[in-house]
SEFIZA-3560 file (N, C-alpha, C; in Angstrom, 3 decimals):
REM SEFIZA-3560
<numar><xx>0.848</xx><yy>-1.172</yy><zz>0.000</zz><atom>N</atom></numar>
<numar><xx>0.000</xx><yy>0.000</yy><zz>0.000</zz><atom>CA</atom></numar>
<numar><xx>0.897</xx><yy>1.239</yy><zz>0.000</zz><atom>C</atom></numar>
<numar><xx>0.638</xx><yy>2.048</yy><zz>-0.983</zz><atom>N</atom></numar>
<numar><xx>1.470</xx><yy>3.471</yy><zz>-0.867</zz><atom>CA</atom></numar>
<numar><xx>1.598</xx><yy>4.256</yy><zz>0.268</zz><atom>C</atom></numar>
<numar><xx>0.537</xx><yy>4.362</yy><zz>0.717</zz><atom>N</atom></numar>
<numar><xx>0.523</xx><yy>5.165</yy><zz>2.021</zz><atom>CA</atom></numar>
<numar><xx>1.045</xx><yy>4.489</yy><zz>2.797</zz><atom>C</atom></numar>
<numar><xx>1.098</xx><yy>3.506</yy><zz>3.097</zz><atom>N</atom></numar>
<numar><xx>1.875</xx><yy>3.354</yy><zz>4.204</zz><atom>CA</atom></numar>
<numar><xx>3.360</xx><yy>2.624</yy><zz>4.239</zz><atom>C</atom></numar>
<numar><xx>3.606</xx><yy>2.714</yy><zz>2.853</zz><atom>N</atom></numar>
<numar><xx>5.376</xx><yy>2.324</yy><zz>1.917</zz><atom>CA</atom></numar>
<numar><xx>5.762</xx><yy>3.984</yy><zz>2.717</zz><atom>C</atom></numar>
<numar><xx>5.000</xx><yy>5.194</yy><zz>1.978</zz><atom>N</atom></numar>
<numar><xx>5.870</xx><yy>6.610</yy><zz>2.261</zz><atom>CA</atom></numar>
<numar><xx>5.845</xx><yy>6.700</yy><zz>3.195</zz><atom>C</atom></numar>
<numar><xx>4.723</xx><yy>6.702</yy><zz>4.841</zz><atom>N</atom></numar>
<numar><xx>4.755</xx><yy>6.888</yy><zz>5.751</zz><atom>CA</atom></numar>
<numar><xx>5.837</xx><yy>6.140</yy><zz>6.506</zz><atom>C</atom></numar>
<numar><xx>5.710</xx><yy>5.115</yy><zz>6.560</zz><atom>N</atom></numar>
<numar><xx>7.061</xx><yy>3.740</yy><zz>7.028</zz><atom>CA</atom></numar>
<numar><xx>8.641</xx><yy>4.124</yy><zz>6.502</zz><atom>C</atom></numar>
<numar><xx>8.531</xx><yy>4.380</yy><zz>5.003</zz><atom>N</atom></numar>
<numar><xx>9.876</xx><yy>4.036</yy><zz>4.653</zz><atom>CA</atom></numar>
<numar><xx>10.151</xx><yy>5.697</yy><zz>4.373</zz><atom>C</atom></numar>
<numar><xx>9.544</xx><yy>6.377</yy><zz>4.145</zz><atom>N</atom></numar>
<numar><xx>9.973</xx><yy>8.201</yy><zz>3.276</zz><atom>CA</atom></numar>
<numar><xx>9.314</xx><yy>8.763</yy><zz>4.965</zz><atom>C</atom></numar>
<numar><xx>9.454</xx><yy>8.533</yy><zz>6.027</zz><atom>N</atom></numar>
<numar><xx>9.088</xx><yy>9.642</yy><zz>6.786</zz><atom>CA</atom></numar>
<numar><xx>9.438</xx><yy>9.018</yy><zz>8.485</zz><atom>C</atom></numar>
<numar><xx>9.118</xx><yy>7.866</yy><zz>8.726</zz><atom>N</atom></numar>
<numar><xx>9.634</xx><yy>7.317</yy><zz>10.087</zz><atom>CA</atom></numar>
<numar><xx>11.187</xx><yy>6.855</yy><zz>9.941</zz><atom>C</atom></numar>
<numar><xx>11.847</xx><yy>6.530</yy><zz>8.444</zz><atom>N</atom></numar>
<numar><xx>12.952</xx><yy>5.621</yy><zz>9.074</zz><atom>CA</atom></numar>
<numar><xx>13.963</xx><yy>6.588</yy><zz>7.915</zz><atom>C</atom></numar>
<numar><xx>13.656</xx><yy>8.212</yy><zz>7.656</zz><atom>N</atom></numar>
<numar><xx>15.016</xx><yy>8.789</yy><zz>7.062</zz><atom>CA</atom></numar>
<numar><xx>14.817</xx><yy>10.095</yy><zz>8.093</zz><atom>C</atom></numar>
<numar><xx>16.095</xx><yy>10.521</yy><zz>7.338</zz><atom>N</atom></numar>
<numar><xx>16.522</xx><yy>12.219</yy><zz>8.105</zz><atom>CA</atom></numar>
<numar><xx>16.705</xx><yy>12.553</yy><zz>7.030</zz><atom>C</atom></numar>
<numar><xx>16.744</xx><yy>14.037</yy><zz>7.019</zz><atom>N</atom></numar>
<numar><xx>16.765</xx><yy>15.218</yy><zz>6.500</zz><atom>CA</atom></numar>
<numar><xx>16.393</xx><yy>15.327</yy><zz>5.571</zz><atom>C</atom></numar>
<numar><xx>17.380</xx><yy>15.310</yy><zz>4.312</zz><atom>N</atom></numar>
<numar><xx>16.474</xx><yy>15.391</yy><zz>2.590</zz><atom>CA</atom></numar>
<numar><xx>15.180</xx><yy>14.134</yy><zz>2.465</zz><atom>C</atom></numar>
<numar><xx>16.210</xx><yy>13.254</yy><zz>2.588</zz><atom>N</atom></numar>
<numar><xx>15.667</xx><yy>11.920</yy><zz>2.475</zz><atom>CA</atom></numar>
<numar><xx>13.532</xx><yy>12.130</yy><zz>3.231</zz><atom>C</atom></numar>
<numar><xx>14.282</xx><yy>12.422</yy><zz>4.038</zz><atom>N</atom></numar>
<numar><xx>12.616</xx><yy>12.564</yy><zz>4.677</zz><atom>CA</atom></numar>
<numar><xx>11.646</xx><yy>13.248</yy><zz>4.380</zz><atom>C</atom></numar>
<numar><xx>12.287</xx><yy>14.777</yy><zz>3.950</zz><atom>N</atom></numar>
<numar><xx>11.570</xx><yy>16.034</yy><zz>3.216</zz><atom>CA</atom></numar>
<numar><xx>10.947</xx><yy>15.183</yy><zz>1.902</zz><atom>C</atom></numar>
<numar><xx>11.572</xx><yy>14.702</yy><zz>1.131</zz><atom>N</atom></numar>
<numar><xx>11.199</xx><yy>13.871</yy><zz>0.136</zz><atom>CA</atom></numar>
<numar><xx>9.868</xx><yy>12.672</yy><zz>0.319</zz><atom>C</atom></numar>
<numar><xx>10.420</xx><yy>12.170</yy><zz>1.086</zz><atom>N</atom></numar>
<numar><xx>9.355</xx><yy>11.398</yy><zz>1.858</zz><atom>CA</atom></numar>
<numar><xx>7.861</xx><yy>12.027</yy><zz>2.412</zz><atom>C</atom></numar>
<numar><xx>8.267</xx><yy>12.875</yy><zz>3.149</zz><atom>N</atom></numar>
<numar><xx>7.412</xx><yy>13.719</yy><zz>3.386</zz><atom>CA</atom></numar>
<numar><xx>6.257</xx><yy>14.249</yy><zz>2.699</zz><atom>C</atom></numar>
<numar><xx>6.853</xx><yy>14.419</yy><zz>1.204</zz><atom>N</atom></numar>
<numar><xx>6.129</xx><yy>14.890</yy><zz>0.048</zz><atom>CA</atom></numar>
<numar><xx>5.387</xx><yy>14.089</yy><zz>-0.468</zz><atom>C</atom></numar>
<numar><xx>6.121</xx><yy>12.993</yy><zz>-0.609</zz><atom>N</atom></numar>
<numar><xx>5.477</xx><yy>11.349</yy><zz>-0.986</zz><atom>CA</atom></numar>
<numar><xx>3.886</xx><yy>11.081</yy><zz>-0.407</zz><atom>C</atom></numar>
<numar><xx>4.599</xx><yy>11.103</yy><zz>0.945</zz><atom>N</atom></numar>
<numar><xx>3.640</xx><yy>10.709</yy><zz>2.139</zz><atom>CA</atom></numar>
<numar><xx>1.904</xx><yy>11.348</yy><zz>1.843</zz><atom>C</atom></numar>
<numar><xx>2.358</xx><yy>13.015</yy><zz>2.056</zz><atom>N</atom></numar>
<numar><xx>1.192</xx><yy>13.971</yy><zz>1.810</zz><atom>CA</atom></numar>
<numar><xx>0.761</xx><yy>13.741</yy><zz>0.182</zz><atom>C</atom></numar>
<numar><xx>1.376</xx><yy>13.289</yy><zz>-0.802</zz><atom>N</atom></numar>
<numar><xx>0.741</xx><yy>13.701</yy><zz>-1.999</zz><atom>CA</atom></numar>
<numar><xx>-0.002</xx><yy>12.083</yy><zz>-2.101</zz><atom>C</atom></numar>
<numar><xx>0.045</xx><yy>10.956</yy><zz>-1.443</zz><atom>N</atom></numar>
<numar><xx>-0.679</xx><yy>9.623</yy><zz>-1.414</zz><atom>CA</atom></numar>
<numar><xx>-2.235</xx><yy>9.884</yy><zz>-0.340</zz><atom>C</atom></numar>
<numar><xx>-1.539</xx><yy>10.734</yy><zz>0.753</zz><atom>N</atom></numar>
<numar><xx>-2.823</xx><yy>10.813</yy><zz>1.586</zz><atom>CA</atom></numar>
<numar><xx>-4.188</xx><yy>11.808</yy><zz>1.056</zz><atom>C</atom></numar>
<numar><xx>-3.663</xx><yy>13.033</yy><zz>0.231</zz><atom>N</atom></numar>
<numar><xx>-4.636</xx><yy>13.696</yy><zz>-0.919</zz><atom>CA</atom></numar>
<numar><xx>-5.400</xx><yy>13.117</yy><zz>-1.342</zz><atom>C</atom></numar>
<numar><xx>-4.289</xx><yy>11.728</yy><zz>-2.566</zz><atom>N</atom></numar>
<numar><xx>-5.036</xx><yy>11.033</yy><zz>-2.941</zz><atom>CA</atom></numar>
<numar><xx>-6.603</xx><yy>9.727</yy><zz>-1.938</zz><atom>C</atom></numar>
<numar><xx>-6.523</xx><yy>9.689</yy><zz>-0.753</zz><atom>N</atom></numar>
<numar><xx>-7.449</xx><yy>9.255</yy><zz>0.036</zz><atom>CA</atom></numar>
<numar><xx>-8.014</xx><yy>10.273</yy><zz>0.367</zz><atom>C</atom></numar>
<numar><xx>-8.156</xx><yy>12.012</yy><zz>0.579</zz><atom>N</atom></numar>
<numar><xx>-8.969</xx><yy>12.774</yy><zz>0.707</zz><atom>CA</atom></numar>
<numar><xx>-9.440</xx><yy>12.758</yy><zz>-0.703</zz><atom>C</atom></numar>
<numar><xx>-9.275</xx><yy>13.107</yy><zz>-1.477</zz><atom>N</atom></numar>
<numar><xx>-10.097</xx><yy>13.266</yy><zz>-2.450</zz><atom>CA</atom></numar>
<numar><xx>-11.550</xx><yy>11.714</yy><zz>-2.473</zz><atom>C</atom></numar>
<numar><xx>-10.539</xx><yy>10.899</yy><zz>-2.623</zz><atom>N</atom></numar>
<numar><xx>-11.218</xx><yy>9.768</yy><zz>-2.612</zz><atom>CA</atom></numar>
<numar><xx>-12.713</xx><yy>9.609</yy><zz>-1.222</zz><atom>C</atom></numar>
<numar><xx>-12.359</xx><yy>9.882</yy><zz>-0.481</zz><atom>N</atom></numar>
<numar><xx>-13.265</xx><yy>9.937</yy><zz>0.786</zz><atom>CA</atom></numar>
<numar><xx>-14.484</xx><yy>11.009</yy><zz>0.788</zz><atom>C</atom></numar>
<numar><xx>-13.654</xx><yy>12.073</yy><zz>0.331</zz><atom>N</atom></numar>
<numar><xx>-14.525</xx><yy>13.238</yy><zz>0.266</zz><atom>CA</atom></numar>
<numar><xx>-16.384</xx><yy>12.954</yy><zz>-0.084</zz><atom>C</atom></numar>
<numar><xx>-16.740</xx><yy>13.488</yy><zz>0.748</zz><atom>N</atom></numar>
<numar><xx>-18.022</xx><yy>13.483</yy><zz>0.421</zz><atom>CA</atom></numar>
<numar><xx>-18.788</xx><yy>11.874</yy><zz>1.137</zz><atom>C</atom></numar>
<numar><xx>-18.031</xx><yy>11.373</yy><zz>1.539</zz><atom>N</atom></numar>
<numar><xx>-18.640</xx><yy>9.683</yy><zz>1.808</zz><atom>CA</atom></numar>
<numar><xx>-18.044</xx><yy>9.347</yy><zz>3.365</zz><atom>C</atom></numar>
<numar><xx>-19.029</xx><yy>8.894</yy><zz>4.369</zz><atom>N</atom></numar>
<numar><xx>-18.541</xx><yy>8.179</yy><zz>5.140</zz><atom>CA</atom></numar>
<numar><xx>-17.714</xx><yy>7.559</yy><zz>5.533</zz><atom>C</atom></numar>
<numar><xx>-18.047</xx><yy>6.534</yy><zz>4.493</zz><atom>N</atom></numar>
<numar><xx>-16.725</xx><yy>5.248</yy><zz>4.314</zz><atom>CA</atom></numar>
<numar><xx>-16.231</xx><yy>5.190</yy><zz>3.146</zz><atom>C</atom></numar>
<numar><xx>-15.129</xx><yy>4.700</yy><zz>2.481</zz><atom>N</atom></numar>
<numar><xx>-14.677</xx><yy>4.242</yy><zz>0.971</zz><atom>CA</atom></numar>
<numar><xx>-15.501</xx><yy>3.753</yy><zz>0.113</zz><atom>C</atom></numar>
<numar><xx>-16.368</xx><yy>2.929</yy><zz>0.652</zz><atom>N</atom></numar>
<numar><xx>-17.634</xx><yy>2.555</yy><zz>-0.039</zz><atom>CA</atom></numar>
<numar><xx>-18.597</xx><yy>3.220</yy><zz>-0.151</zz><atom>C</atom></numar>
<numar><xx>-18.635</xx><yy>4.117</yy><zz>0.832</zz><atom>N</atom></numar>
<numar><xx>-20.175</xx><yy>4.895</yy><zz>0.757</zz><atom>CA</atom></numar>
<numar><xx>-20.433</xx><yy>5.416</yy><zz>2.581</zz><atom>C</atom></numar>
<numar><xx>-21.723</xx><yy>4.181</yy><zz>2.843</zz><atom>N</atom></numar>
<numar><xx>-21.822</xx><yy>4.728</yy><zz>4.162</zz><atom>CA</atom></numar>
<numar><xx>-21.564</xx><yy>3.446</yy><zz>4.806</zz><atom>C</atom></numar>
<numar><xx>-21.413</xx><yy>2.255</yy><zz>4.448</zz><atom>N</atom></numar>
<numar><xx>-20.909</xx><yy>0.708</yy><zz>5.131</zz><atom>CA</atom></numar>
<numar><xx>-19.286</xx><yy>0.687</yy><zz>4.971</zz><atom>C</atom></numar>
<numar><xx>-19.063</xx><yy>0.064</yy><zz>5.853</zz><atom>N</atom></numar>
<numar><xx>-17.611</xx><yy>-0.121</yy><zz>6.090</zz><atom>CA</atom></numar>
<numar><xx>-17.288</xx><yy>-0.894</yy><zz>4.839</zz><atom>C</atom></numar>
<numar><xx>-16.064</xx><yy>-0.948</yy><zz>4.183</zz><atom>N</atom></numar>
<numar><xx>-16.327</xx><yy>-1.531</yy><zz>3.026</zz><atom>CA</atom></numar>
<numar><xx>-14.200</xx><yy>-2.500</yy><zz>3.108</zz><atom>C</atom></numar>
<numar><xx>-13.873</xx><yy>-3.139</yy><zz>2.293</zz><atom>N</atom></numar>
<numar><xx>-12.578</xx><yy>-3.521</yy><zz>2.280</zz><atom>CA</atom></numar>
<numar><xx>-11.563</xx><yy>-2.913</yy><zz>2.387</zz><atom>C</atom></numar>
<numar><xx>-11.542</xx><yy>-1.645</yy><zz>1.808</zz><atom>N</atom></numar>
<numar><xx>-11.054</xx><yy>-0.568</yy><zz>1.902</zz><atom>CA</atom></numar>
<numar><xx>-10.722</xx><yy>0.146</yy><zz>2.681</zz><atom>C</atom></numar>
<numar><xx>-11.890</xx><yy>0.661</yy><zz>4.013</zz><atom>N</atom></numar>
<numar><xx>-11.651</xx><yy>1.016</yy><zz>4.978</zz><atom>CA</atom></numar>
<numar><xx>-11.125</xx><yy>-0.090</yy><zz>5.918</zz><atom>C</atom></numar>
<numar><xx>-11.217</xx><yy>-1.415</yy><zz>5.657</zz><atom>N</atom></numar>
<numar><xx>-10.684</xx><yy>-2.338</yy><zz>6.963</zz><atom>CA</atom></numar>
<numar><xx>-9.179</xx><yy>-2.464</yy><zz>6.306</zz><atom>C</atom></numar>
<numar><xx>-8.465</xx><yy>-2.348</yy><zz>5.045</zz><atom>N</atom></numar>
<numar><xx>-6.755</xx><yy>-1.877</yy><zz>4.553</zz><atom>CA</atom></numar>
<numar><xx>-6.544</xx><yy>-0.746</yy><zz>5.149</zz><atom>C</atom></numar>
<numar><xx>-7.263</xx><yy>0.010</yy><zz>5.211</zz><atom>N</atom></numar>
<numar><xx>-6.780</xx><yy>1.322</yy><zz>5.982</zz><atom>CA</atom></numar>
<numar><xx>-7.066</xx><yy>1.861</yy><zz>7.535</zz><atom>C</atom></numar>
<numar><xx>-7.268</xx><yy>1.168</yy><zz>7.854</zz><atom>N</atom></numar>
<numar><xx>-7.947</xx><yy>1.417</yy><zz>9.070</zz><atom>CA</atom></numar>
<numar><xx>-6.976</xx><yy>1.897</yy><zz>10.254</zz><atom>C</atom></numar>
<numar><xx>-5.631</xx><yy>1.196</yy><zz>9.657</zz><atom>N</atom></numar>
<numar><xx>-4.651</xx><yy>1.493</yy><zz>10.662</zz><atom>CA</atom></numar>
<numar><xx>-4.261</xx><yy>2.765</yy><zz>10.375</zz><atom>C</atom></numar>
<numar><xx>-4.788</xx><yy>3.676</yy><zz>9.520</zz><atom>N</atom></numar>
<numar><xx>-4.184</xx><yy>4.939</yy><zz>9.751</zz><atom>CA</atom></numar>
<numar><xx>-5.329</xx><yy>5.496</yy><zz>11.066</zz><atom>C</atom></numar>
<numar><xx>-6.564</xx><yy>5.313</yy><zz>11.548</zz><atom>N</atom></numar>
<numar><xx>-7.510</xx><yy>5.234</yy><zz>12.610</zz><atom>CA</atom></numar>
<numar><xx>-6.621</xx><yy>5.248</yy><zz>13.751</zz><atom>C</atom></numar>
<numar><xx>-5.686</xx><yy>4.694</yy><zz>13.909</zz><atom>N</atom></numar>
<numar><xx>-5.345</xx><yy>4.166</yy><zz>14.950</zz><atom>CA</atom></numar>
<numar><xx>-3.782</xx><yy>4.782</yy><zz>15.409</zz><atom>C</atom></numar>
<numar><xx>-2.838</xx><yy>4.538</yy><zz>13.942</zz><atom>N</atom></numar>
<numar><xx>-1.593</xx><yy>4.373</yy><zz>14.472</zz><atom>CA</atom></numar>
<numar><xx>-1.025</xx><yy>5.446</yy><zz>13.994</zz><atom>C</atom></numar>
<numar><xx>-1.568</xx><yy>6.414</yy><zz>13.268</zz><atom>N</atom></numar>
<numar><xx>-1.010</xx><yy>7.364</yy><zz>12.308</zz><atom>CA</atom></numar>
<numar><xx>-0.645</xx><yy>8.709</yy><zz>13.646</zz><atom>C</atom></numar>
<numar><xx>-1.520</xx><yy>8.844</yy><zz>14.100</zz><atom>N</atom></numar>
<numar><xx>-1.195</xx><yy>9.936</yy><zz>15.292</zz><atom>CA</atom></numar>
<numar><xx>0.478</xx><yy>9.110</yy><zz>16.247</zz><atom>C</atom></numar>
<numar><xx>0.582</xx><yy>7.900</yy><zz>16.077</zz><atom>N</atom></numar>
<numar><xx>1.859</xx><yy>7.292</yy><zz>17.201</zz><atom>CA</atom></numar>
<numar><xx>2.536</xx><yy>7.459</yy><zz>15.579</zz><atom>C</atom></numar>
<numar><xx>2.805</xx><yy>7.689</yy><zz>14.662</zz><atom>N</atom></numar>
<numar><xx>3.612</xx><yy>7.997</yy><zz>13.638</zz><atom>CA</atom></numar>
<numar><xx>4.286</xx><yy>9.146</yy><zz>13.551</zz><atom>C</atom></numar>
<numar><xx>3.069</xx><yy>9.777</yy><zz>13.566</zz><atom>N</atom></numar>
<numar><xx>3.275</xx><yy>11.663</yy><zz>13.397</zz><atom>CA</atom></numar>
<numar><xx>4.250</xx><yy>12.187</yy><zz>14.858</zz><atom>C</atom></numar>
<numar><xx>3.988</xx><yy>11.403</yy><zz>16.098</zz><atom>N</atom></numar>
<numar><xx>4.158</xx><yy>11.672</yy><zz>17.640</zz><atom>CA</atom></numar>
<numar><xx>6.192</xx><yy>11.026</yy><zz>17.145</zz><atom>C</atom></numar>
<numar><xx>6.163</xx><yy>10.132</yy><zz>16.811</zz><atom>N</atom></numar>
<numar><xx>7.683</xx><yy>9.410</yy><zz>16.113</zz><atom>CA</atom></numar>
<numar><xx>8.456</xx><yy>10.467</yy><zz>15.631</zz><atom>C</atom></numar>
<numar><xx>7.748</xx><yy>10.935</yy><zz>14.179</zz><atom>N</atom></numar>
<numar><xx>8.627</xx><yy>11.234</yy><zz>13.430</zz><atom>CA</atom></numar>
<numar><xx>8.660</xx><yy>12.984</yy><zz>13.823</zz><atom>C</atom></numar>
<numar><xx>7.528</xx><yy>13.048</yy><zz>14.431</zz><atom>N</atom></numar>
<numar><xx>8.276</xx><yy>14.614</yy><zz>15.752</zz><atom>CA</atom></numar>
<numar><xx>7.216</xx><yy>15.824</yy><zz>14.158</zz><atom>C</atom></numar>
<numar><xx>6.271</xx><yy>15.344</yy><zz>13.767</zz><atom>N</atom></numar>
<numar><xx>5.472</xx><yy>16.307</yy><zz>12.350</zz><atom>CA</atom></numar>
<numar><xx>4.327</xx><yy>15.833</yy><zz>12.665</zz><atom>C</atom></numar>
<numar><xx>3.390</xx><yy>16.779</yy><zz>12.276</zz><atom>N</atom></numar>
<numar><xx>1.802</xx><yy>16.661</yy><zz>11.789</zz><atom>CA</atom></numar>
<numar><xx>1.377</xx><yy>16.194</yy><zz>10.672</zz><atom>C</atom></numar>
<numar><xx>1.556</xx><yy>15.238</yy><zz>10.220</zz><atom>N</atom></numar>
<numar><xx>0.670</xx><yy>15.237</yy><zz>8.519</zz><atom>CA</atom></numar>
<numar><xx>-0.690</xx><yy>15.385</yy><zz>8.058</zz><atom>C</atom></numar>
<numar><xx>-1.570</xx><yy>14.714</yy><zz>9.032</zz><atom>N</atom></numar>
<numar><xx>-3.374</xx><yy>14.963</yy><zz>8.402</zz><atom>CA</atom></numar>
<numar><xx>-3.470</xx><yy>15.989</yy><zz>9.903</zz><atom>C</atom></numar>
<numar><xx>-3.571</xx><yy>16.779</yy><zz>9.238</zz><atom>N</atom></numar>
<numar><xx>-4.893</xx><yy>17.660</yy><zz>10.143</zz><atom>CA</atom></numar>
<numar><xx>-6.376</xx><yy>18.239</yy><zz>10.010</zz><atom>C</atom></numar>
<numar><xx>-6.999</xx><yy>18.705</yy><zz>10.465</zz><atom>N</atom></numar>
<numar><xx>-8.570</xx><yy>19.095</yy><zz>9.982</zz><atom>CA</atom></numar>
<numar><xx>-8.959</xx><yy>20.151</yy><zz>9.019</zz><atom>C</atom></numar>
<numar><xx>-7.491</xx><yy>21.041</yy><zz>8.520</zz><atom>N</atom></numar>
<numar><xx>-7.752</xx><yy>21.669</yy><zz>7.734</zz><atom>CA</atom></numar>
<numar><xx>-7.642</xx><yy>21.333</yy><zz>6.495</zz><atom>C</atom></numar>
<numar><xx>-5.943</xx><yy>20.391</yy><zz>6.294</zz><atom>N</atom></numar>
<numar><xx>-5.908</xx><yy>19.893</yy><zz>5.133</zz><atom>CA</atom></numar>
<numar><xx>-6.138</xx><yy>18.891</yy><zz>4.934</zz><atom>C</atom></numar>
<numar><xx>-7.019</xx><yy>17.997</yy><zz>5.639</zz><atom>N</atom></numar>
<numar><xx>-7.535</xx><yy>16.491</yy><zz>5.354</zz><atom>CA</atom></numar>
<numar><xx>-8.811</xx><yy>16.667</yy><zz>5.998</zz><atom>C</atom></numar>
<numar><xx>-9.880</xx><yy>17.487</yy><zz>5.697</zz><atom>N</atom></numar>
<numar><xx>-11.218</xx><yy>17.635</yy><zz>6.775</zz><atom>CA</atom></numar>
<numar><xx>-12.287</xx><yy>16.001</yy><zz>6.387</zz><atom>C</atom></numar>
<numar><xx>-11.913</xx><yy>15.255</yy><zz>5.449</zz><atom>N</atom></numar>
<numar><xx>-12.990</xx><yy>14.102</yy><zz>5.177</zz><atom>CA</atom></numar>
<numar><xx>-11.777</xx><yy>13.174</yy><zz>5.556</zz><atom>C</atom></numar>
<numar><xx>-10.882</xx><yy>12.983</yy><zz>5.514</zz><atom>N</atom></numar>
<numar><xx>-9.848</xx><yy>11.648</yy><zz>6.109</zz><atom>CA</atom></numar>
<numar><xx>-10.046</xx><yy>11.773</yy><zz>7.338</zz><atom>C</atom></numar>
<numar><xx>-9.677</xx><yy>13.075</yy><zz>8.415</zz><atom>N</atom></numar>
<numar><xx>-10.068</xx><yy>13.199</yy><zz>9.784</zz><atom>CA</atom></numar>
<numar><xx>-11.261</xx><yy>12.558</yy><zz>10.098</zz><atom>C</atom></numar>
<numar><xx>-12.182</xx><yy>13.121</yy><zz>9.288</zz><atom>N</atom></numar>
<numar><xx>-13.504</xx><yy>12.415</yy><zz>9.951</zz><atom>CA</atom></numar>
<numar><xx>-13.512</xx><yy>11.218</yy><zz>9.724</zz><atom>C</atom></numar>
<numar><xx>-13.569</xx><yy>10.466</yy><zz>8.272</zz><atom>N</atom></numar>
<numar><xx>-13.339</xx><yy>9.028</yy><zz>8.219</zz><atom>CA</atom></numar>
<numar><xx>-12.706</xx><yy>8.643</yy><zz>9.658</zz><atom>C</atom></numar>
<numar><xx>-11.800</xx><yy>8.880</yy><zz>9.837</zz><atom>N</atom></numar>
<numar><xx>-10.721</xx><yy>8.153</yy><zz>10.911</zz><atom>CA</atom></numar>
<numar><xx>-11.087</xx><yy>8.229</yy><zz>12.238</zz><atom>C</atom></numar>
<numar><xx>-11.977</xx><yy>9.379</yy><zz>12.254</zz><atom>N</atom></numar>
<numar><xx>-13.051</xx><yy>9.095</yy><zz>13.854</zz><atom>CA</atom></numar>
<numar><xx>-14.123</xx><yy>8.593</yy><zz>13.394</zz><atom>C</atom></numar>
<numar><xx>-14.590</xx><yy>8.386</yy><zz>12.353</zz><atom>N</atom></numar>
<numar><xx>-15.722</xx><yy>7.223</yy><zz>12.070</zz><atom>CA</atom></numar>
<numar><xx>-15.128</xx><yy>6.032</yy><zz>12.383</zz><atom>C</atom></numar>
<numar><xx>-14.558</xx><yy>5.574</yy><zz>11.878</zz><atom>N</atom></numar>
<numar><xx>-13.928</xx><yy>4.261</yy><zz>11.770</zz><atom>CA</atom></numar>
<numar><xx>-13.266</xx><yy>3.757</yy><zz>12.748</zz><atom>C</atom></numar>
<numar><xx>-12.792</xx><yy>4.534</yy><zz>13.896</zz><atom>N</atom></numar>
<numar><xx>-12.028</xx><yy>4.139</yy><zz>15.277</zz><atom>CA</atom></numar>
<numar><xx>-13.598</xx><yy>4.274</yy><zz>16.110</zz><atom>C</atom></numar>
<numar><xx>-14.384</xx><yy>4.979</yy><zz>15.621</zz><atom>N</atom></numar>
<numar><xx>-15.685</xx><yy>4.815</yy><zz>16.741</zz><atom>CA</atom></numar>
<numar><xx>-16.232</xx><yy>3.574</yy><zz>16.518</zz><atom>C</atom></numar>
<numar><xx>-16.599</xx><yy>3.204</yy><zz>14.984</zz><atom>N</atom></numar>
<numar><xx>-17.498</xx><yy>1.871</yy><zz>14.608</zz><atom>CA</atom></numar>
<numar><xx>-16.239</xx><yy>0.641</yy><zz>15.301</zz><atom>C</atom></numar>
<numar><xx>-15.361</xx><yy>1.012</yy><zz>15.516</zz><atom>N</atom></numar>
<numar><xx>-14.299</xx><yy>-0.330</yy><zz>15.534</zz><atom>CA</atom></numar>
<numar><xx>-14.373</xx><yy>-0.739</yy><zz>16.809</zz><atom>C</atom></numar>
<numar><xx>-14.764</xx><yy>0.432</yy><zz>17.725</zz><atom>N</atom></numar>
<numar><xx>-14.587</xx><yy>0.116</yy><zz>19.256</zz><atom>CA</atom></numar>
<numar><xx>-16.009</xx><yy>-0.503</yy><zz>19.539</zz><atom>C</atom></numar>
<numar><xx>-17.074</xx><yy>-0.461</yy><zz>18.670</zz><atom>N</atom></numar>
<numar><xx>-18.233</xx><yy>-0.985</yy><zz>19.032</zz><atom>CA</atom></numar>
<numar><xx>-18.481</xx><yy>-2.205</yy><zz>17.689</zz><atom>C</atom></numar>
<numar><xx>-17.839</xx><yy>-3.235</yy><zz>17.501</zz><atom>N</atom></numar>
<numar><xx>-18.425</xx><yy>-4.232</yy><zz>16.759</zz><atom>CA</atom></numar>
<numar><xx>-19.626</xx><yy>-4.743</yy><zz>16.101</zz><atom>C</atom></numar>
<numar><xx>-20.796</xx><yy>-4.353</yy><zz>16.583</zz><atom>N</atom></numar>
<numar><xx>-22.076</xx><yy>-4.541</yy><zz>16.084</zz><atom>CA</atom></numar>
<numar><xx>-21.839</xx><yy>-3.513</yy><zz>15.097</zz><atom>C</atom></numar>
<numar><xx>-21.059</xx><yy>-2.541</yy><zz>14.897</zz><atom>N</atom></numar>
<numar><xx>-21.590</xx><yy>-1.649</yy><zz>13.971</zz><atom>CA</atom></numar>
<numar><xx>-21.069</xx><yy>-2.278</yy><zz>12.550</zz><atom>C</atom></numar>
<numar><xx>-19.443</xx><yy>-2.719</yy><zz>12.807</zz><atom>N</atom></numar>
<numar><xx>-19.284</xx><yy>-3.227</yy><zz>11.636</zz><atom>CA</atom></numar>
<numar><xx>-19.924</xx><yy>-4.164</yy><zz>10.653</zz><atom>C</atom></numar>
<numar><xx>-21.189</xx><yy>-5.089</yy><zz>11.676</zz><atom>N</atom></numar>
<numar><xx>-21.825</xx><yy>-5.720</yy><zz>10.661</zz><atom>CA</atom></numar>
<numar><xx>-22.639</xx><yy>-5.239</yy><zz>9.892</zz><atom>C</atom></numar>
<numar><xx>-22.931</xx><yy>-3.954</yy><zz>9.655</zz><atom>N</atom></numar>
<numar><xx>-24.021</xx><yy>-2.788</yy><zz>8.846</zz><atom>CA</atom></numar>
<numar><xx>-24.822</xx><yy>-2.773</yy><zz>9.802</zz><atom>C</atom></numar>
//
């Protein structure tokens, strides 16, 4: 998965150029999931769909990433439908009945 090749390899495990680069990587893959999200609940729509359960770990682990590599990458201004996805999806996850629709 791209996003999380740049996040892992272009942003937790380089320094300096290397990372700036990465960095760029990182943000221009996660766009591509705002755009994609925009407007929809979930990847699918409004049901949790395959998509959101491949990604889900950004729900979870992406804030202990950002806290790592010492940067902010999604915030509410420039990711306002990934943010929300990602408190959708850490809320439905902590309550199981939801994931079955």
């Amino acid at each position: 998965m791209q996003v999380f090749h740049s996040i892992k390899w272009g942003v937790l495990l380089k320094e300096g150029k290397e990372q700036e680069e990465g960095i760029l990587a990182a943000l221009q893959n996660l766009r591509c999931l705002e755009e994609e999200i925009r407007g929809k609940k979930f990847f699918g729509g409004e049901a949790i769909g395959l998509a959101d359960l491949a990604l889900g770990w950004l729900a979870f682990y992406l804030d202990i990433s950002e806290e790592v590599a010492g940067l902010k990458l999604v915030d509410q201004e420039s990711f306002p439908s990934l943010v929300a996805w990602m408190r959708e999806f850490a809320s439905c996850s902590r309550r199981p009945w939801k994931l079955a629709g």
